[in-house]
C-alpha positions as CSV (number, residue, x, y, z in Angstrom):
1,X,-58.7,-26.7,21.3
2,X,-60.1,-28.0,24.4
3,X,-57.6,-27.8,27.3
4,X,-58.5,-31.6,28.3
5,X,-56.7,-32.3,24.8
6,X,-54.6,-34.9,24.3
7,X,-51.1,-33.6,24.0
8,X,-50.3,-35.7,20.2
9,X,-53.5,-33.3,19.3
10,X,-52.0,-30.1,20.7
11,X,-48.6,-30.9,19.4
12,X,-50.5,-31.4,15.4
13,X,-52.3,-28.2,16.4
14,X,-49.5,-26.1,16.9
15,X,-47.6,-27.4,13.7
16,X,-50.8,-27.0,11.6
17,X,-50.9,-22.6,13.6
18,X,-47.6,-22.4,12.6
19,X,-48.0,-23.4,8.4
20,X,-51.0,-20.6,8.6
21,X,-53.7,-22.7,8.8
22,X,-57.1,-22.3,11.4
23,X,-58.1,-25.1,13.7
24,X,-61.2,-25.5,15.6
25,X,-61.9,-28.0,18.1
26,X,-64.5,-29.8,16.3
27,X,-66.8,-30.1,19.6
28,X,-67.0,-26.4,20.3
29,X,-67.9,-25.8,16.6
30,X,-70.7,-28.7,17.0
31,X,-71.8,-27.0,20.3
32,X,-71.8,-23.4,19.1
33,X,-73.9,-24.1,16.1
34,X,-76.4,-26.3,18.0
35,X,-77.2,-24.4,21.2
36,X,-80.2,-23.3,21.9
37,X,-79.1,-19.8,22.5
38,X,-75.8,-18.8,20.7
39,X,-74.1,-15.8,21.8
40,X,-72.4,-15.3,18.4
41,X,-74.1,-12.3,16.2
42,X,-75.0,-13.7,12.8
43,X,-72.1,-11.3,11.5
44,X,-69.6,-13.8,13.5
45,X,-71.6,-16.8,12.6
46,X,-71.1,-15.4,8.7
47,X,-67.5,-14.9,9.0
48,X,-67.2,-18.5,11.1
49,X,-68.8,-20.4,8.0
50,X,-66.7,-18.7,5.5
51,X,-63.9,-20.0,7.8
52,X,-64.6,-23.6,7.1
53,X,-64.2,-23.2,3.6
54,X,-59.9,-22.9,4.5
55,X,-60.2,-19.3,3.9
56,X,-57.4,-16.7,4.9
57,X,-58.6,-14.0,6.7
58,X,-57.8,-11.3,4.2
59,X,-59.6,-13.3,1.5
60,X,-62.7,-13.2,4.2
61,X,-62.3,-9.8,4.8
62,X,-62.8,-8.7,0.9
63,X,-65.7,-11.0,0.4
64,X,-67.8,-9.9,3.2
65,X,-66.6,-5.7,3.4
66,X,-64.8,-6.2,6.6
67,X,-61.2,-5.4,7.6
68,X,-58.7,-8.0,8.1
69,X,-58.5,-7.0,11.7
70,X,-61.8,-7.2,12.3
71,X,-62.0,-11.0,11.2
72,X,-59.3,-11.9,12.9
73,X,-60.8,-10.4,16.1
74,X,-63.6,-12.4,15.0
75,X,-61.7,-15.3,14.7
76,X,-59.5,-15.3,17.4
C-alpha cells in the first residue's frame, strides 16, 4: 500500500491481511515490472508472479524448491 492511501482502502486492506490473503498496491506492482532497471533478482520476480496467481506461500515454496520462510522474506 502506498502511505498516501485512502483510509476506506487501508481499512479493505487490513480486513483482506487478516482472512490470509496478499495485497499489492497495484502502482508499485505496475512500476516494478516496468522500470528500466529493477532491483528485484529474477528469483524474486519468479516468486512475485507466482504470487498473482492467489498462491499461499507454502504452496509457492514447494513449486519453486524454496522454504516457506524464504518466500515470505521474499514477499514481505
Amino acid at each position: 500500500m502506498l502511505k498516501d492511501s485512502p483510509s476506506d482502502q487501508l481499512i479493505a486492506t487490513i480486513r483482506a491481511v487478516i482472512q490470509g490473503q496478499t495485497v499489492y498496491a497495484p502502482e508499485l506492482v505496475q512500476n516494478m515490472f516496468s522500470a528500466d532497471q529493477n532491483p528485484l533478482s529474477e528469483r524474486e520476480l519468479e516468486v512475485l508472479q507466482v504470487a498473482t496467481t492467489g498462491t499461499t506461500s507454502k504452496e509457492i515454496a514447494k513449486q519453486l524448491f524454496l522454504s516457506d520462510g524464504t518466500v515470505r522474506n521474499y514477499l514481505f
